[in-house]
Wavefront OBJ file of the C-alpha trace (Angstrom):
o trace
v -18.154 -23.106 -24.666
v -18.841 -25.123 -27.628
v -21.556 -22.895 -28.841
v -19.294 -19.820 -29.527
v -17.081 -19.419 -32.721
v -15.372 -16.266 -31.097
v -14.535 -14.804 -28.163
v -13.463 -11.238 -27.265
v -10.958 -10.583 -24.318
v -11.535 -7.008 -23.235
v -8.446 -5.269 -21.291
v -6.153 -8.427 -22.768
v -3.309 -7.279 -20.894
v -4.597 -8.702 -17.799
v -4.093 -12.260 -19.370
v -1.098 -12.468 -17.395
v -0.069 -14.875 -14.166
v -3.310 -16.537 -12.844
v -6.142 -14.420 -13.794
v -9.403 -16.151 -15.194
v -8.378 -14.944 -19.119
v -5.398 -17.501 -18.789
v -7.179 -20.349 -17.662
v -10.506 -19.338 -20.141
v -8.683 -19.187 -23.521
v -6.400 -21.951 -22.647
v -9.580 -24.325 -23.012
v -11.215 -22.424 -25.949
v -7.367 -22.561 -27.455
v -8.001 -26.006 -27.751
v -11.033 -25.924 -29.865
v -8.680 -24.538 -32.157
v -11.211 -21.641 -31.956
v -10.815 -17.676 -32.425
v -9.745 -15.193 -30.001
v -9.166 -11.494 -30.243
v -7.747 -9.526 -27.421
v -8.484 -5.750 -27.232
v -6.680 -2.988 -24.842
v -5.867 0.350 -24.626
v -3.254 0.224 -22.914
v -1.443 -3.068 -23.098
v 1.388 -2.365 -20.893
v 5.597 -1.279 -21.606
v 7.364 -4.832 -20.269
v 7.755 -7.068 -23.106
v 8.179 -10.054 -20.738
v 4.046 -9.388 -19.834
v 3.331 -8.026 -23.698
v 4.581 -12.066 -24.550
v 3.356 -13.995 -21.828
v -0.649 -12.160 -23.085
v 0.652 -13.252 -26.815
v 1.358 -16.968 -25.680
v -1.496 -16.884 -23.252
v -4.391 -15.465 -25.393
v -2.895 -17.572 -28.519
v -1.586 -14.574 -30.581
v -0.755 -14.401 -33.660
v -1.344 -11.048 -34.717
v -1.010 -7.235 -33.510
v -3.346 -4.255 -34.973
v -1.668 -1.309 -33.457
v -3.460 2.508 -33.512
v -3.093 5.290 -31.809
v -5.239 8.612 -31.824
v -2.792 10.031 -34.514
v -4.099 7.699 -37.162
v -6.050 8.212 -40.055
v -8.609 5.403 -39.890
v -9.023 6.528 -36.322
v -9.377 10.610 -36.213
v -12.591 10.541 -37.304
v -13.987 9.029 -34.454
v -11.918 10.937 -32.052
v -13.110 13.661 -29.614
v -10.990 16.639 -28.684
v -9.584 15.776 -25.581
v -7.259 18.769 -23.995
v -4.087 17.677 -21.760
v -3.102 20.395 -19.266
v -0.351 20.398 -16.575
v -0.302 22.491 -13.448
v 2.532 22.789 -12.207
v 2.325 23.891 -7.814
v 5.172 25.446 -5.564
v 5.800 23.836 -2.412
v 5.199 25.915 0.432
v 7.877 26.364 2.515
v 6.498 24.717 5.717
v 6.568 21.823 3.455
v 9.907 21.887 2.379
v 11.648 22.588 6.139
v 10.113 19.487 6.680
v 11.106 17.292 3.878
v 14.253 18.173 4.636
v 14.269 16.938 8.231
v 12.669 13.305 6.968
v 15.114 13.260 4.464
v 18.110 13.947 7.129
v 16.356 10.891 9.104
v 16.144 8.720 6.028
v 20.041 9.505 5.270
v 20.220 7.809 9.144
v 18.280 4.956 8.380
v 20.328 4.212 5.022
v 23.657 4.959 6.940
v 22.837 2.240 9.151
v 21.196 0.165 6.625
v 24.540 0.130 4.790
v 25.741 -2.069 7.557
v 24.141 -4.890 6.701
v 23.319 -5.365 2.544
v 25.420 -3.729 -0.443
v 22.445 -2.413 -1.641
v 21.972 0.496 0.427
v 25.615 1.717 -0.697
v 24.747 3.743 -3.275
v 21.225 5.323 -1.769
v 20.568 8.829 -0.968
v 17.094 10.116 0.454
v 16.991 13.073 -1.797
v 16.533 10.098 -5.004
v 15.213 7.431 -3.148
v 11.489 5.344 -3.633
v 9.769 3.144 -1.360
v 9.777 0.203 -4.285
v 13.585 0.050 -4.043
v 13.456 0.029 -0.080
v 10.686 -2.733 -0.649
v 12.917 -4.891 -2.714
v 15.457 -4.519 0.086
v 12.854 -5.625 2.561
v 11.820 -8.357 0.836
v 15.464 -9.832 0.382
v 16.024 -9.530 3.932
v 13.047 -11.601 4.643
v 14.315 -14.428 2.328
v 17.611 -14.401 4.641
v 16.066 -14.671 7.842
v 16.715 -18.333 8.906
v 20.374 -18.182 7.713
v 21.164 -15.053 9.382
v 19.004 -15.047 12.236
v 18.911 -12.027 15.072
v 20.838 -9.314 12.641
v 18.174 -10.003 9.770
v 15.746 -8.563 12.186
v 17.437 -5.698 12.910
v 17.987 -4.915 9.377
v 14.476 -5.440 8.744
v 12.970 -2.796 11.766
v 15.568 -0.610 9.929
v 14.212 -0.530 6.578
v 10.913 -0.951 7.563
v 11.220 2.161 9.405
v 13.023 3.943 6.457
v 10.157 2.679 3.962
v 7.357 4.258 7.003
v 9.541 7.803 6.312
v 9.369 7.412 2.836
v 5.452 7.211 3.062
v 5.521 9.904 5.316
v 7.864 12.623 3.056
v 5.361 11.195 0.094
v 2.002 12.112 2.030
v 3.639 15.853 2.767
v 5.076 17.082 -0.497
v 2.512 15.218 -2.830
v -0.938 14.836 -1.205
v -0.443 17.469 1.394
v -0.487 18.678 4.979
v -3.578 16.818 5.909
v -2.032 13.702 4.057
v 0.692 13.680 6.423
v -1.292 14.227 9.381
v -3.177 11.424 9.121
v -0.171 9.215 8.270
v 0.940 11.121 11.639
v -1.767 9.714 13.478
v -0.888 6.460 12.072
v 2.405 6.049 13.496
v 1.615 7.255 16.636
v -0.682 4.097 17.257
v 1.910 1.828 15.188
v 3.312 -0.993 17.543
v 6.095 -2.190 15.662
v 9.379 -1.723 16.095
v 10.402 0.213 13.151
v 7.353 3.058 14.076
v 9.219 2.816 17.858
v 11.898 3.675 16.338
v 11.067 6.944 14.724
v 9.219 8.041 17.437
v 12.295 8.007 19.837
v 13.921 10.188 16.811
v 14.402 13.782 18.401
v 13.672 15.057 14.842
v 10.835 13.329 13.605
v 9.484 15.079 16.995
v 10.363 18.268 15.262
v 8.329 17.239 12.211
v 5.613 15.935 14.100
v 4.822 19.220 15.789
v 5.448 21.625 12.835
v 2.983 19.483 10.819
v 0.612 19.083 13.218
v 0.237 22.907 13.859
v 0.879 23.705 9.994
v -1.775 25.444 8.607
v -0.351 26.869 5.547
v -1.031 26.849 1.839
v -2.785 23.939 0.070
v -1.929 24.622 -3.769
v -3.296 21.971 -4.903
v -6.346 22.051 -3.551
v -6.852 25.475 -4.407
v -6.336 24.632 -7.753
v -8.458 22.013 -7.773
v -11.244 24.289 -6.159
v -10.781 27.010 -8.442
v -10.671 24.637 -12.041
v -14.336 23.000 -10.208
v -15.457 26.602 -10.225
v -14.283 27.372 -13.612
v -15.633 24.913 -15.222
v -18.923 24.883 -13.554
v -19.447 27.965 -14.587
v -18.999 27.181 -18.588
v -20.616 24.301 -18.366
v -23.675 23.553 -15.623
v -24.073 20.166 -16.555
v -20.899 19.214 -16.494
v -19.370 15.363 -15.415
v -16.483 15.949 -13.370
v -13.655 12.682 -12.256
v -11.039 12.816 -10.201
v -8.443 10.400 -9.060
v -6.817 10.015 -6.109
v -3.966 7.615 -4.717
v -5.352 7.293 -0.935
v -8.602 6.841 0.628
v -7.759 9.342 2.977
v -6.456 11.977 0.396
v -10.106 11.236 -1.099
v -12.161 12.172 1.865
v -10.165 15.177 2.415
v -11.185 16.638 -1.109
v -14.580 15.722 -0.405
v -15.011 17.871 2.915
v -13.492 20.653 0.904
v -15.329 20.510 -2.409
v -18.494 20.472 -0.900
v -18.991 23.683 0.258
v -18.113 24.916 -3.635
v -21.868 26.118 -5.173
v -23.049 23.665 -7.510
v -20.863 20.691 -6.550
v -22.325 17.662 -5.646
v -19.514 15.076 -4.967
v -19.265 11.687 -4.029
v -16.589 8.969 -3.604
v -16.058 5.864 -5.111
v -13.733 3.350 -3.244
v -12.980 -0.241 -3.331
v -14.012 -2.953 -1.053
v -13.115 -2.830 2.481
v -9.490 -4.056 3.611
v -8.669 -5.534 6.940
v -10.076 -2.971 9.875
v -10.332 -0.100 7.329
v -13.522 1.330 5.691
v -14.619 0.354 1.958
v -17.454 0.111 -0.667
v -19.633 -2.783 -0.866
v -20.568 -3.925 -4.564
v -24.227 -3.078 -4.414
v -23.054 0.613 -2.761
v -20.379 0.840 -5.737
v -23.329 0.042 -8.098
v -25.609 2.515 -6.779
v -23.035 4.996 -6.648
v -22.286 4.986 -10.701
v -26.064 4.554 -11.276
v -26.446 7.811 -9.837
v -23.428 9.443 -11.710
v -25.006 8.564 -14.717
v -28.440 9.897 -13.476
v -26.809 13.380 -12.718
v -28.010 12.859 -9.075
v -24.485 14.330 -8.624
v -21.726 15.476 -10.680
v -18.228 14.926 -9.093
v -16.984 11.700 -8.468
v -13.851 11.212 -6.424
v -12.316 7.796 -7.375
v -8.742 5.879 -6.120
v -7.781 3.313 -8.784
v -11.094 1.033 -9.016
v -12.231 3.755 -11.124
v -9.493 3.583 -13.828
v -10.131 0.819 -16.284
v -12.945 -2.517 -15.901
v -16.211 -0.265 -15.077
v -19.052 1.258 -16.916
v -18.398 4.748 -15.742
v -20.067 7.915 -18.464
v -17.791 10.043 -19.696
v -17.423 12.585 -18.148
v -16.201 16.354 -19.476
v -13.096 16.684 -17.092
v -10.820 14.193 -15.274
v -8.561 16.074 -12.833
v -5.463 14.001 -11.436
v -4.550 14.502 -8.356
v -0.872 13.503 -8.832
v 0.320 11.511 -11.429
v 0.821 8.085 -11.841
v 4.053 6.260 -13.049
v 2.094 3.788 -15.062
v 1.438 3.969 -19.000
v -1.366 1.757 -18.436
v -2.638 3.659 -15.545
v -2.755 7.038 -17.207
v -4.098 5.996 -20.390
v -7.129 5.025 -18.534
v -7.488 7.469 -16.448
v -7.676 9.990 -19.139
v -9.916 7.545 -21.097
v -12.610 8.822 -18.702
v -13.374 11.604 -21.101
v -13.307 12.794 -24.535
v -16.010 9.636 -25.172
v -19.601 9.142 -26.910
v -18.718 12.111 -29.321
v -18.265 14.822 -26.177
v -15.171 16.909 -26.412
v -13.327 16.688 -22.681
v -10.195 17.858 -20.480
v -7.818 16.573 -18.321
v -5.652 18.549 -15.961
v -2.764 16.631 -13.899
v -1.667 18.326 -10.782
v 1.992 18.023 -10.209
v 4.230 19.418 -7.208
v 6.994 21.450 -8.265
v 9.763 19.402 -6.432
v 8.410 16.089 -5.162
v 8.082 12.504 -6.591
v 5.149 13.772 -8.835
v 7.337 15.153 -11.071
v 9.017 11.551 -11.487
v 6.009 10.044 -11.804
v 4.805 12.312 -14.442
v 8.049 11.907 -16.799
v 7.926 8.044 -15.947
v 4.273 7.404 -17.165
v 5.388 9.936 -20.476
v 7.940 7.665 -21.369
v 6.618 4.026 -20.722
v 3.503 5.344 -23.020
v 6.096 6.053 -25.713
v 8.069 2.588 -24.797
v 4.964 1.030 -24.882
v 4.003 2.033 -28.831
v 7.713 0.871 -29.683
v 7.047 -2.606 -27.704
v 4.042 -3.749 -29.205
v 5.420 -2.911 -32.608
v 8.592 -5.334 -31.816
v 6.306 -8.307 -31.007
v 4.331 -7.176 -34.007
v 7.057 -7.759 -35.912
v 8.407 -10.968 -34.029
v 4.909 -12.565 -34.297
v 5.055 -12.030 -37.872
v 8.400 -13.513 -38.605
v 6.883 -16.277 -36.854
v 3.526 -16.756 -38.203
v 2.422 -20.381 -37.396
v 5.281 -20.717 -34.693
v 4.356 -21.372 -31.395
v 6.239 -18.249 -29.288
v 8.074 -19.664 -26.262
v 8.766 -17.477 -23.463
v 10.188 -17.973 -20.156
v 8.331 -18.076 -17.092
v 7.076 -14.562 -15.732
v 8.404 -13.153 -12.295
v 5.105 -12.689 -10.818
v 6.864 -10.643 -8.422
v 6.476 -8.071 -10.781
v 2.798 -7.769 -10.427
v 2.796 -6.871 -6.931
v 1.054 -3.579 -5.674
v 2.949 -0.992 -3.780
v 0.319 -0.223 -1.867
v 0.291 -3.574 0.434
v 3.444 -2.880 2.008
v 2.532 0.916 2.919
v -0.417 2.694 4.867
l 1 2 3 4 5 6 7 8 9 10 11 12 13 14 15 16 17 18 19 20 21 22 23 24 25 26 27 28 29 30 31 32 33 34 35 36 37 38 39 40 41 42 43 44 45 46 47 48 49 50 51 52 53 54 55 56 57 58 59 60 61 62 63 64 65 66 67 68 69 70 71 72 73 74 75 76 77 78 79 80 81 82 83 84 85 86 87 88 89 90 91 92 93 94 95 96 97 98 99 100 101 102 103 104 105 106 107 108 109 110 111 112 113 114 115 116 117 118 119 120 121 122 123 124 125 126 127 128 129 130 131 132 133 134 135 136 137 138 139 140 141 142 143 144 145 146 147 148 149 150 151 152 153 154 155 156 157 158 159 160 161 162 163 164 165 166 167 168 169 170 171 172 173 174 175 176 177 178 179 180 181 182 183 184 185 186 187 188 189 190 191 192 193 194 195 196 197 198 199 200 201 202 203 204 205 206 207 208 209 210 211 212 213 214 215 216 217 218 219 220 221 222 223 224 225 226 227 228 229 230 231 232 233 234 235 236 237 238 239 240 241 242 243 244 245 246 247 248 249 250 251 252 253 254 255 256 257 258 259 260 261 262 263 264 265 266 267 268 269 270 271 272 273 274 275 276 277 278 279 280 281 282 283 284 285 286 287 288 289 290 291 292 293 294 295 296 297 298 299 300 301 302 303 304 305 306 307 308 309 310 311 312 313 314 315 316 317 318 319 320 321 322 323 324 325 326 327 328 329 330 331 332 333 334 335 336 337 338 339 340 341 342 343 344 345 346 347 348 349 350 351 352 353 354 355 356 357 358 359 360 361 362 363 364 365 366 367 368 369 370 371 372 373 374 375 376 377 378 379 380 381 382 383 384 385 386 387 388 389 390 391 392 393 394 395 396 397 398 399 400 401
């Protein structure tokens, strides 16, 4: 490292916890050397937006965002649209049965921590259930044979969570699958909704559903659309589950001039992935035009060369600033005007998530200009922070699926 004068941190807000940045510019720190960080989207906690500060060696923020006048110039239109679905009614009969079991499993729940008190299915996530989970766990050894009880309990209510989640924001198929799931789930908590008389009910009326998809319809008919204006076209879309992704795949397929393909991370446990020479191959031949959809989960949002591409189609949102900045940095590059459309389900979590990614973007722009102005109050002042709850940097989707 002696040989370099500078060095460049792409996507800086990673340089958080244990991840090779920290350890990297902690050595070249030491040189006394310089170090600029560059993101996009650094992120809405200020805890994190310090710890990168202290970690990278910090000392001052350039902030700009697309409004700015050194920076229209080398802007490219980029169009935001929102669709905004019904719920079929199939779909909503049957949210409100899971929700009726969920208000049993909190009921019950209430018997052993405070923190169920105040929960209600109808505003209810699986991260707050998860908390509760992973409280209980700490309290195991002091509190024995009831801990475990506790635990099947909201283990079971985090499984119907999922399961209302799959229905009224991915879809029928979504929950199917999930269905299928459960009924080869050995734990307790699955045994326990199974013996439920009215998850039965939703079992069977989602099993035989075969009702509207308006999402995918959507989705079909802005493929179509734009296809038709414009042949050589790039098209990205995102997806939360691997599952979701293979469904849109079988679907999209038969649509004239759509060649699609998926892009997935590495394998996990017993369930299919990507290998790195398949990933490889797979955006090679994106940029080659050998195809022109690409259906991506979250590998596909920031850290890889992907071409722009002229529309990136969400299939829910996300309820991360980071997450949909990059997302929609997928187009509108190399000079190319581009579109993004966000599907969102008229009464289910998407609509949450939407608002919530809105308003940490707009928290975020306020953040970084606090510790731009705390860092220079404090030039030449080494910025102390305390340690980071790396709790915090957990993914949701371990402890569901």
């Amino acid at each position: 490292m002696g040989d370099f004068s500078l060095i460049i941190f792409d996507e800086a807000h990673r340089a958080v916890g244990n991840y090779a940045y920290v350890g990297v510019a902690r050595r070249y720190l030491r040189r006394g050397s310089q170090m600029l960080g560059m993101t996009a989207s650094p992120g809405s906690d200020y805890k994190k937006l310090k710890e990168v500060a202290e970690n990278l060696g910090i000392e001052h923020i350039e902030l700009r965002t697309e409004n700015d006048e050194d920076v229209k110039p080398y802007i490219s239109r980029r169009k935001m649209r929102w669709v905004v679905v019904d719920m079929p009614d199939d779909v909503k009969r049957a949210a409100r049965k899971i929700d009726y079991m969920l208000d049993e499993c909190l009921s019950e729940l209430k018997k052993y921590t405070k923190q169920a008190s105040n929960l209600s299915s109808k505003k209810l996530g699986k991260k707050v259930l998860i908390e509760i989970q992973q409280r209980m766990q700490k309290n195991l050894k002091s509190r024995g044979g009831t801990m475990y009880t506790a635990i099947s309990v909201v283990s079971a209510a985090i499984k119907l969570a999922h399961l209302k989640d799959m229905l009224t924001s991915q879809g029928v198929e979504a929950a199917k699958k999930y269905i299928e799931k459960l009924e080869l789930d050995k734990s307790k908590s699955a045994a326990k909704i199974r013996s439920n008389k009215m998850y039965r009910q939703v079992r069977k009326e989602i099993l035989i559903s075969a009702g509207k998809k308006p999402k995918l319809e959507v989705l079909k008919n802005t493929l179509i659309k734009h296809f038709e204006s414009n042949p050589d076209g790039r098209v990205m879309i995102f997806a939360e589950y691997r599952d979701t992704i293979d469904f849109l795949i079988s679907e999209i397929s038969g649509i004239e001039g759509v060649k699609a393909k998926k892009f997935i991370g590495q394998a996990k446990g017993s369930g299919n992935g990507m290998s790195q020479e398949e990933q490889k191959k797979t955006l090679e031949d994106f940029r080659d035009g050998k195809f022109n959809v690409l259906v991506s989960t979250s590998i596909g949002e920031e850290g890889i060369d992907i071409p722009s591409t002229t529309l990136v189609l969400f299939y829910e949102p996300v309820p991360s600033a980071i997450r949909y900045i990059q997302r929609r940095g997928r187009t509108a590059r190399d000079g190319m005007p581009g579109d993004v459309i966000i599907l969102i389900m008229r009464g289910s979590r998407d609509e949450a998530y939407y608002w919530s990614s809105i308003n940490k973007e707009k928290k975020m722009h306020r953040q970084i200009y606090k510790l731009k102005k705390e860092l220079e109050a404090h030039a030449g002042k080494k910025i102390v922070i305390k340690k980071v709850d790396k709790k915090g940097q957990t993914k949701l989707d371990s402890f569901v699926a």
